[in-house]
KOLDREN-502576 format. One record per residue (C-alpha): residue number from 1; chain; residue in three letters; x, y, z. Coordinates in nm, 3 decimals. Layout:
   num   cadena   residuo         u         v         w
   NUM        A       ala         X         Y         Z
...
END
This chain:
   num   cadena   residuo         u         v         w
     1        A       unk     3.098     0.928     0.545
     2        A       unk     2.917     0.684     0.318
     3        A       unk     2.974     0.271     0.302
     4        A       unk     3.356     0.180     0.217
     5        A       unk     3.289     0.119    -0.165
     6        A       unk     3.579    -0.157    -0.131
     7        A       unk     3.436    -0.355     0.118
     8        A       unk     3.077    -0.346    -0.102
     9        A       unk     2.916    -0.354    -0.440
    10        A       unk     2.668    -0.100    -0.337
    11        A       unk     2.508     0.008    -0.017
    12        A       unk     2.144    -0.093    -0.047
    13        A       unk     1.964    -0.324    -0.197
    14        A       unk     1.602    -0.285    -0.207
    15        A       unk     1.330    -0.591    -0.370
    16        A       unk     1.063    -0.492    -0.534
    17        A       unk     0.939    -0.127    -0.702
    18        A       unk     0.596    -0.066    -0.596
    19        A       unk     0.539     0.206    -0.380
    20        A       unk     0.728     0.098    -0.038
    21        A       unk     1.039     0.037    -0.208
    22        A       unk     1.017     0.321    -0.399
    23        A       unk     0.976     0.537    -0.199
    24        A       unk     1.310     0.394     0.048
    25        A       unk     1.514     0.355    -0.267
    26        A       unk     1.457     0.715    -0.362
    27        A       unk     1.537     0.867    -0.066
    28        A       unk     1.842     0.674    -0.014
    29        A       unk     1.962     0.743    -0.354
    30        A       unk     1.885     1.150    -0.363
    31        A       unk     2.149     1.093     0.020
    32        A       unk     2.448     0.984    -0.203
    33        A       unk     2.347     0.619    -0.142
    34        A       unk     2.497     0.359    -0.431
    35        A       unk     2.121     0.180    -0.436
    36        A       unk     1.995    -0.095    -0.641
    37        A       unk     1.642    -0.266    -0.671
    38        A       unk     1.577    -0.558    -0.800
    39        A       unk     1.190    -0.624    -0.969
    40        A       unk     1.114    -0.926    -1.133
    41        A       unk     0.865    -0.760    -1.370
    42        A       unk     1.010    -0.645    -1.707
    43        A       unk     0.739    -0.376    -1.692
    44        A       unk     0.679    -0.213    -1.389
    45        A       unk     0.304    -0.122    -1.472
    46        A       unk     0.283    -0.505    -1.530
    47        A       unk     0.044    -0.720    -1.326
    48        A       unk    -0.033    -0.514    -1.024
    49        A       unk    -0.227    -0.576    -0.693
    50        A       unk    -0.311    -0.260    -0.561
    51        A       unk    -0.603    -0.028    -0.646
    52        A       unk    -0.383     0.250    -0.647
    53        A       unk    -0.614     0.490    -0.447
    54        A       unk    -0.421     0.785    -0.291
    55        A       unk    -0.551     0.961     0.016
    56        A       unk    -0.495     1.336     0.068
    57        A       unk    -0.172     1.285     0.302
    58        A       unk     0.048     1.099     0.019
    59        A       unk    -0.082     1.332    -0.252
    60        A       unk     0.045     1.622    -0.069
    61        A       unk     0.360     1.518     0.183
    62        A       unk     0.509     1.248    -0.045
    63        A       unk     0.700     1.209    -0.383
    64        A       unk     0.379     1.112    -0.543
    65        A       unk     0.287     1.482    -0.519
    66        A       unk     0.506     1.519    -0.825
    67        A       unk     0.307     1.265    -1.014
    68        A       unk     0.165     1.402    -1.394
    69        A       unk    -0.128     1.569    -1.365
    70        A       unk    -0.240     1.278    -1.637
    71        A       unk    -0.217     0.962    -1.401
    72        A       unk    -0.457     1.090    -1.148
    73        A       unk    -0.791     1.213    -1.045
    74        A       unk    -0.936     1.328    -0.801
    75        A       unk    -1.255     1.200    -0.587
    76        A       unk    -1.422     1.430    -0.315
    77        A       unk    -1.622     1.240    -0.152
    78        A       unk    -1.739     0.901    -0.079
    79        A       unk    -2.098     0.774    -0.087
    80        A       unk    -2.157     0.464     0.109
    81        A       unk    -2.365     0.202     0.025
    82        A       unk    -2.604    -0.042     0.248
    83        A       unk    -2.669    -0.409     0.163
    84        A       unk    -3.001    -0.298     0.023
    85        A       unk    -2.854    -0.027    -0.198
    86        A       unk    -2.928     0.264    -0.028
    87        A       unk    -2.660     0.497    -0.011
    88        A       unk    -2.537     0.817     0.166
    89        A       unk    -2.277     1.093     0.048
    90        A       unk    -1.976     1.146     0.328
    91        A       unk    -1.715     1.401     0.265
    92        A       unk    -1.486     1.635     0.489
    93        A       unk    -1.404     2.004     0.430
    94        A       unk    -1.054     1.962     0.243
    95        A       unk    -1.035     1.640     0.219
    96        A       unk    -0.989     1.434    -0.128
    97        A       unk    -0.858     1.056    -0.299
    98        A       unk    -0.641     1.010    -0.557
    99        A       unk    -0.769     0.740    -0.823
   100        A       unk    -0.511     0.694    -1.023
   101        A       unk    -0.401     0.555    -1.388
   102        A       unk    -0.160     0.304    -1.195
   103        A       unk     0.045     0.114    -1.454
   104        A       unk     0.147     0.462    -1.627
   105        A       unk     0.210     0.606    -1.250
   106        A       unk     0.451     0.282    -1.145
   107        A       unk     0.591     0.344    -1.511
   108        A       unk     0.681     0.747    -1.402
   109        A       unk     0.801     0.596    -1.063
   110        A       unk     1.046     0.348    -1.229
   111        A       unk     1.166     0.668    -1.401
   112        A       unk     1.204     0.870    -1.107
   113        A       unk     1.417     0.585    -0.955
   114        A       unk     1.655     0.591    -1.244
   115        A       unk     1.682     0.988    -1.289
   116        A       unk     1.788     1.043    -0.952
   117        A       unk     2.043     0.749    -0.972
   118        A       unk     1.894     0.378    -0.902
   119        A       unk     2.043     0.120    -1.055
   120        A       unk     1.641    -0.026    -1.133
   121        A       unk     1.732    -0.396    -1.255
   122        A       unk     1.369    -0.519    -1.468
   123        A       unk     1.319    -0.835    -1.492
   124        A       unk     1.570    -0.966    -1.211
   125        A       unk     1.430    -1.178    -0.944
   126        A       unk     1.604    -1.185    -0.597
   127        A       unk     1.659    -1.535    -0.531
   128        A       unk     1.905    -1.592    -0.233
   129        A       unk     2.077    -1.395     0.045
   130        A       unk     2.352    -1.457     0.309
   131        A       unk     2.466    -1.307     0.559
   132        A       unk     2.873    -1.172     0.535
   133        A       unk     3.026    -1.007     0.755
   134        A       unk     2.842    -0.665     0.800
   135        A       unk     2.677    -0.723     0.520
   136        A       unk     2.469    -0.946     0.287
   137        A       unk     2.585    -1.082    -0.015
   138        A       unk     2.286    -1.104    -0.282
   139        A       unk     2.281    -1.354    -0.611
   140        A       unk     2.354    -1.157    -0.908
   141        A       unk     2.440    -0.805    -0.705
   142        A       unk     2.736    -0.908    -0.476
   143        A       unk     2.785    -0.738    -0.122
   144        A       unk     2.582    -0.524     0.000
   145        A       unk     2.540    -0.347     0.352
   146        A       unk     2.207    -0.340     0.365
   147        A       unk     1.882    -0.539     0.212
   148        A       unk     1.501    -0.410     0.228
   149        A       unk     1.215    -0.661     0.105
   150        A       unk     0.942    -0.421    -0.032
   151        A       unk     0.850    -0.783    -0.188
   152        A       unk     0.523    -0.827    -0.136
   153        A       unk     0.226    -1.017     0.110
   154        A       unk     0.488    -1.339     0.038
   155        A       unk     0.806    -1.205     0.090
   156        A       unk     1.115    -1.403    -0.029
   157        A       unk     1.329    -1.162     0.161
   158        A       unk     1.159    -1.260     0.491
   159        A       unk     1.184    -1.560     0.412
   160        A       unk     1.571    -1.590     0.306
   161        A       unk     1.632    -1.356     0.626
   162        A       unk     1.445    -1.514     0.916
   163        A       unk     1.256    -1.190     0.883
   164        A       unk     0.854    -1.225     1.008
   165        A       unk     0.569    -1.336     0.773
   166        A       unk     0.238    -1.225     0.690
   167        A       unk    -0.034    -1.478     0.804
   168        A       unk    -0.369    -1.276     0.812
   169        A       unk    -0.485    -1.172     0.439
   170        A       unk    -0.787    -1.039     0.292
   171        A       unk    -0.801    -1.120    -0.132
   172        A       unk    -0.854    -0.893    -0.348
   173        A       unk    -0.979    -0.891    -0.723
   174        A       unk    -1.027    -0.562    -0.928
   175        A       unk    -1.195    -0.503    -1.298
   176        A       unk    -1.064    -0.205    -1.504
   177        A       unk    -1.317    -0.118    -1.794
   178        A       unk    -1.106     0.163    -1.950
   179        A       unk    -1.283     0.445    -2.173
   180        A       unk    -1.596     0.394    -1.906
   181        A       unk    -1.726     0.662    -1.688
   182        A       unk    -1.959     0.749    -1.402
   183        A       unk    -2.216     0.956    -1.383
   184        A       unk    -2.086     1.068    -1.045
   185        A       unk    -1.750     1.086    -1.144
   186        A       unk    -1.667     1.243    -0.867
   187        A       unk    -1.726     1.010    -0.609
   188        A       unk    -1.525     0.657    -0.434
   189        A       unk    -1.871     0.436    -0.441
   190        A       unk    -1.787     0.157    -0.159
   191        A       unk    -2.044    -0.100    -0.095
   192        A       unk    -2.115    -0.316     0.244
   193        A       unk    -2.243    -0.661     0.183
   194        A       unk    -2.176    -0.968     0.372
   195        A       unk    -2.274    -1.159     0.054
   196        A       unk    -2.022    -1.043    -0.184
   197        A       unk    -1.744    -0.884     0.058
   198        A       unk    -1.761    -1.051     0.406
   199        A       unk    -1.504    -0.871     0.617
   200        A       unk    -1.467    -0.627     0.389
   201        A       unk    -1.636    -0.377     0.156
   202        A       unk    -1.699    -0.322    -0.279
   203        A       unk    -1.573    -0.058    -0.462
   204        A       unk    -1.652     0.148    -0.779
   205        A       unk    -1.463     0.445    -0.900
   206        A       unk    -1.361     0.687    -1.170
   207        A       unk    -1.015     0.651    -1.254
   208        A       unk    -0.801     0.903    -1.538
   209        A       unk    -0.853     0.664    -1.783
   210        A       unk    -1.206     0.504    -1.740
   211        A       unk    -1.366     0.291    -1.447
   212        A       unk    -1.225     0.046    -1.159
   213        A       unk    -1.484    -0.202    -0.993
   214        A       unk    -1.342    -0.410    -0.695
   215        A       unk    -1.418    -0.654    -0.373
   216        A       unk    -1.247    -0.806    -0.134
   217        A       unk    -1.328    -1.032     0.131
   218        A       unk    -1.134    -1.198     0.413
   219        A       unk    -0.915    -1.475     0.312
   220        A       unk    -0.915    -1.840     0.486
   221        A       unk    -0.696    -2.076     0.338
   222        A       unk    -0.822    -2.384     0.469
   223        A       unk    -1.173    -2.272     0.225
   224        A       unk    -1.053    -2.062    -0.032
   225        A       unk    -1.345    -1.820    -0.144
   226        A       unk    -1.313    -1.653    -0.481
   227        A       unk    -1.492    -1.350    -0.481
   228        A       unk    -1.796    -1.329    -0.683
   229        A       unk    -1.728    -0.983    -0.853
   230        A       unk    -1.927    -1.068    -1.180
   231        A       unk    -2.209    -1.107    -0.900
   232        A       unk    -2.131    -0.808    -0.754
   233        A       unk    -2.125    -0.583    -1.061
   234        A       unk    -2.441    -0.725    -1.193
   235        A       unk    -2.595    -0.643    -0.833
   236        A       unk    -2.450    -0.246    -0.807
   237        A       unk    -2.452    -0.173    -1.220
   238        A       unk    -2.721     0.043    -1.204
   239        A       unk    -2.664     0.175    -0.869
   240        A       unk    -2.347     0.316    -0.997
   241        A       unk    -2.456     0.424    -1.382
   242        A       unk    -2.227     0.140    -1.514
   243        A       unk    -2.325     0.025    -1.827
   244        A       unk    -2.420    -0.317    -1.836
   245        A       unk    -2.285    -0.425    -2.161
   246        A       unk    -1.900    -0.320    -2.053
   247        A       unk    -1.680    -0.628    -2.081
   248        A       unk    -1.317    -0.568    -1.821
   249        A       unk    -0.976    -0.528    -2.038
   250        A       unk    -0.783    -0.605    -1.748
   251        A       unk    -0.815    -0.752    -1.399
   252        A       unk    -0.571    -0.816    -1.113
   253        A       unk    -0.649    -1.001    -0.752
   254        A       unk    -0.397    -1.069    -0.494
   255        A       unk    -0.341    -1.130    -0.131
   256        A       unk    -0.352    -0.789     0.126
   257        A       unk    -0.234    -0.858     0.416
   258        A       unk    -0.481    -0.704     0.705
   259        A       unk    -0.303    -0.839     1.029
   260        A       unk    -0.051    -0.556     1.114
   261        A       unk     0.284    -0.488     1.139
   262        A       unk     0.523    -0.855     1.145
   263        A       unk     0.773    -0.974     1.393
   264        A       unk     1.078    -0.927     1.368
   265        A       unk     1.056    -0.634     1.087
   266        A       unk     1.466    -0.630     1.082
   267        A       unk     1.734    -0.712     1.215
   268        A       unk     2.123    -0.761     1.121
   269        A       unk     2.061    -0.504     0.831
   270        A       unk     1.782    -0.650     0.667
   271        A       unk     1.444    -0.482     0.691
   272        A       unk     1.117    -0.503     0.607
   273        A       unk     0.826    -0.243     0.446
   274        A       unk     0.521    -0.246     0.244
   275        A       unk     0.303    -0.530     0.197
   276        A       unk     0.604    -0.770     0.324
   277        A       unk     0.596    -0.582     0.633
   278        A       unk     0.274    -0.588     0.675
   279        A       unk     0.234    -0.245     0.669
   280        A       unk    -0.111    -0.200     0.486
   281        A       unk    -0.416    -0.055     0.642
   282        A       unk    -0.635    -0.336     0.764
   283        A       unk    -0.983    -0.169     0.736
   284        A       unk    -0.969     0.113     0.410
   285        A       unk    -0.779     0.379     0.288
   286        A       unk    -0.389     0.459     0.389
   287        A       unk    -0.214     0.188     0.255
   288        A       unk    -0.037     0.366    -0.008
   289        A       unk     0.033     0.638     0.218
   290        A       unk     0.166     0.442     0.519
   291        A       unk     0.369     0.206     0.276
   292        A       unk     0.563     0.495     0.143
   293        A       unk     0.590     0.702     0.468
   294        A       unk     0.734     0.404     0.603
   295        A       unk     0.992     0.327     0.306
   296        A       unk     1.049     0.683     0.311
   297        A       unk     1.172     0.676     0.657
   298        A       unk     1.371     0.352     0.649
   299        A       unk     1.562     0.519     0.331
   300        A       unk     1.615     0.825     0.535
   301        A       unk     1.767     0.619     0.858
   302        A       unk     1.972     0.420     0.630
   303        A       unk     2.141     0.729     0.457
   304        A       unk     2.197     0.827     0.796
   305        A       unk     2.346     0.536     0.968
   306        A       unk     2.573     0.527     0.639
   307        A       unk     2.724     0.840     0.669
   308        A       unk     2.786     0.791     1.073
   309        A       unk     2.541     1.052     1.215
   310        A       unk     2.229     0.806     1.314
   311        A       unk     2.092     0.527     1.487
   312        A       unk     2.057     0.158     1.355
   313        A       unk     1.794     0.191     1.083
   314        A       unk     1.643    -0.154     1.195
   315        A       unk     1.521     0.028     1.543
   316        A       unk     1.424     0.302     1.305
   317        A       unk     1.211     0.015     1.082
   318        A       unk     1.042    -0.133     1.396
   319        A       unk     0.984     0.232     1.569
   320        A       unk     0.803     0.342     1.266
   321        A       unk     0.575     0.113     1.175
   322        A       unk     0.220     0.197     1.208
   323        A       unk     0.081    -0.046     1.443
   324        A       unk    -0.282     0.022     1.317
   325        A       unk    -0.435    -0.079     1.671
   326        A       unk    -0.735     0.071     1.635
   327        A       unk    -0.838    -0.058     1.239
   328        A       unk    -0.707    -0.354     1.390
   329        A       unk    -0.986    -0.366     1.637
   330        A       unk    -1.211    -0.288     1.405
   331        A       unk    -1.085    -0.542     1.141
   332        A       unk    -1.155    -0.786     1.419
   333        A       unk    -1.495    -0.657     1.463
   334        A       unk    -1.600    -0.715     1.138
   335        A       unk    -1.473    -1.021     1.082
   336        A       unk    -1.713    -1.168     1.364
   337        A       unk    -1.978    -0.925     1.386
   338        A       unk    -2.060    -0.855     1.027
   339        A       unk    -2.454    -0.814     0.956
   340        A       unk    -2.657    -0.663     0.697
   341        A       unk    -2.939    -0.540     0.888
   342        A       unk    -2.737    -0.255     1.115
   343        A       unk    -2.660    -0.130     0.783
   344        A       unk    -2.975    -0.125     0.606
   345        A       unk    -3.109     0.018     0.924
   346        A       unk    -2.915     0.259     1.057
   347        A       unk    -2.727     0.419     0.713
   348        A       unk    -2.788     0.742     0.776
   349        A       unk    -2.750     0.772     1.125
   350        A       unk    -2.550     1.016     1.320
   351        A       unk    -2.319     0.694     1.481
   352        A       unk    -2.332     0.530     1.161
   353        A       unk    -2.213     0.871     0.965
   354        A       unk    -1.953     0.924     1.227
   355        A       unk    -1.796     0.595     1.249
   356        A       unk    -1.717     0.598     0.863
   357        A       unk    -1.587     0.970     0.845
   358        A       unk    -1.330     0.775     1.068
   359        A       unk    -1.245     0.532     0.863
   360        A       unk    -1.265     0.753     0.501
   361        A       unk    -1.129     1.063     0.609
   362        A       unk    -0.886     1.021     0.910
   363        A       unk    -1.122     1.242     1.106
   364        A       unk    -0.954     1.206     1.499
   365        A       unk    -0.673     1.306     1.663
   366        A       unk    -0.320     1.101     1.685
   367        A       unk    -0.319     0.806     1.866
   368        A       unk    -0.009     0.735     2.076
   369        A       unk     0.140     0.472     1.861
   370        A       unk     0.093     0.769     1.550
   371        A       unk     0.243     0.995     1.782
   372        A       unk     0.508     0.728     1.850
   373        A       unk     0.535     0.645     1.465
   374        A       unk     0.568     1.018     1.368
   375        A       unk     0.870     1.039     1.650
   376        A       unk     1.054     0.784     1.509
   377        A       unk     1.016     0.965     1.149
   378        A       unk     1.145     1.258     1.287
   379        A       unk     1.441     1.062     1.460
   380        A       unk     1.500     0.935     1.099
   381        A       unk     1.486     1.299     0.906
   382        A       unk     1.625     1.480     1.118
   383        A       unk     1.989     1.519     0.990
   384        A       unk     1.831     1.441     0.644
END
């Protein structure tokens, strides 16, 4: 039996559209759910922060399966760079990334939202929260039983909830020349340099509609660092085959938050996912995919819990959260052990090889806290 639609204006509210709340709005809504998210940006292919990349897992187990052929294209392989520009080609029997024309594939997920339902509100910010009664009354929406912040590395939600906040970032800053292309088109180029991307790596890639240059590096707010990309271009141009004369038409940059999973991720029906909850891989590739599974699932345990036949979706958040323990450790790693010389040195090594079909291509087993993760899911789906 759904929420009592006298005692509330709808059942969930969800802040924010990118791919975390999405992906929980949508499956809430396709359960019978009354759901409603609220995105400040009139457009929601407007001003984004993510790179949009798409590893194998959420192009084939997720709603973004369904995405036009026309928003996306797919990469192969990856070939990884050393400081001094040599490189080496890694790929894995199967395996394959998404790059993605991202403001057109937000655009198809806003529509997705609204065909199956969602009441998608452009434009309107979520300002304030309070708890009532069993539920949480919202500025602008009224009562509602339940609230997810898919809100971003600064959530407002946490912060209006007592939820936990992000406090470890890495920033990010991405060029998109469109029309461009690559002579190896069919390749993610990533780059290691302690120069331009200290903690973390470059990137360079086709895209469906021309080519995406990026870098991040770790973020310390007592010395903001803006990364040097127009360095860093100039430095891989003809590494790549990018021409030098391109001039970017667009360019985002943004905080990523690289420290794991928050405390608390919910509690008293408000919850967490996404970039607020810190769910974004903290080394490279996955973010997109564990963003959505997670939204996924906390849409699915809502639905649930609403009609009576499952457990409180906030154990549901916290149980399925990726903990990322490993990329963690390796996050931490780099941070204080970054050099350019093992790189330059040992590229094409067997440990060297190995360690990054890891990272790139999931290659390993399921830890515990996956298997843990994937439990939960199940816990979550299972009367779905």
């Amino acid at each position: 039996m759904l929420t009592d639609t006298a005692r509330f204006d709808c059942d969930l509210v969800v802040v924010g559209a990118s791919f975390a709340g999405a992906a929980c709005a949508l499956a809430a809504a396709r359960a019978g759910l009354r759901v409603v998210v609220l995105e400040r940006k009139r457009d929601p292919g407007d001003k984004l922060r993510t790179t949009g990349i798409v590893v194998k897992e959420a192009a084939e187990q997720t709603w973004l399966s369904r995405a036009p052929d026309s928003c996306v294209h797919r990469v192969e392989r990856v070939r990884l760079y050393s400081p001094n520009l040599r490189s080496m080609a890694l790929s894995a029997p199967g395996y394959y990334f998404l790059t993605t024309d991202t403001p057109r594939l937000m655009r198809w997920l806003a529509q997705e939202l609204q065909r199956h339902g969602v009441d998608l509100r452009l434009g309107a910010s979520f300002t304030q929260a309070e708890r009532d009664g069993e539920g949480w009354r919202i500025e602008g929406v009224g009562r509602a039983r339940f609230l997810v912040g898919a809100d971003g590395a600064k959530s407002r939600v946490a912060e209006r909830t007592g939820l936990g906040r992000t406090h470890e970032f890495l920033y990010g800053i991405e060029y998109e020349f469109p029309g461009a292309s690559l002579p190896e088109s069919g390749a993610l180029h990533c780059f290691v340099s302690k120069r331009y991307a200290p903690g973390y790596i470059g990137w360079v890639a086709q895209n469906p509609t021309g080519v995406q240059a990026g870098l991040a590096l770790r973020h310390d707010p007592e010395r903001a660092r803006v990364p040097d990309i127009d360095g860093f271009l100039a430095r891989v141009r003809d590494a790549v085959g990018l021409a030098p004369d391109l001039q970017p038409a667009a360019t985002r940059a943004g905080l990523i938050p690289c420290g794991g999973p928050v405390f608390p991720l919910a509690r008293d029906g408000a919850m967490l996912t996404g970039d607020a909850a810190g769910i974004v891989s903290p080394v490279t590739a996955g973010g997109i995919h564990s963003a959505w599974a997670h939204g996924e699932t906390l849409g699915q345990a809502i639905a649930l819990h609403a009609r009576g036949v499952g457990p409180a979706p906030e154990s549901i958040a916290e149980d399925a959260a990726p903990r990322f323990r490993r990329k963690r450790a390796l996050r931490w790693a780099f941070d204080r052990f970054q050099f350019d010389w093992p790189f330059d040195l040992l590229l094409n090594s067997t440990p060297l090889r190995w360690a990054a079909e890891q990272v790139y291509f999931h290659k390993r087993g399921l830890s515990e806290e996956e298997i843990q993760a994937d439990a939960a899911r199940s816990r979550a789906s299972e009367h779905y």
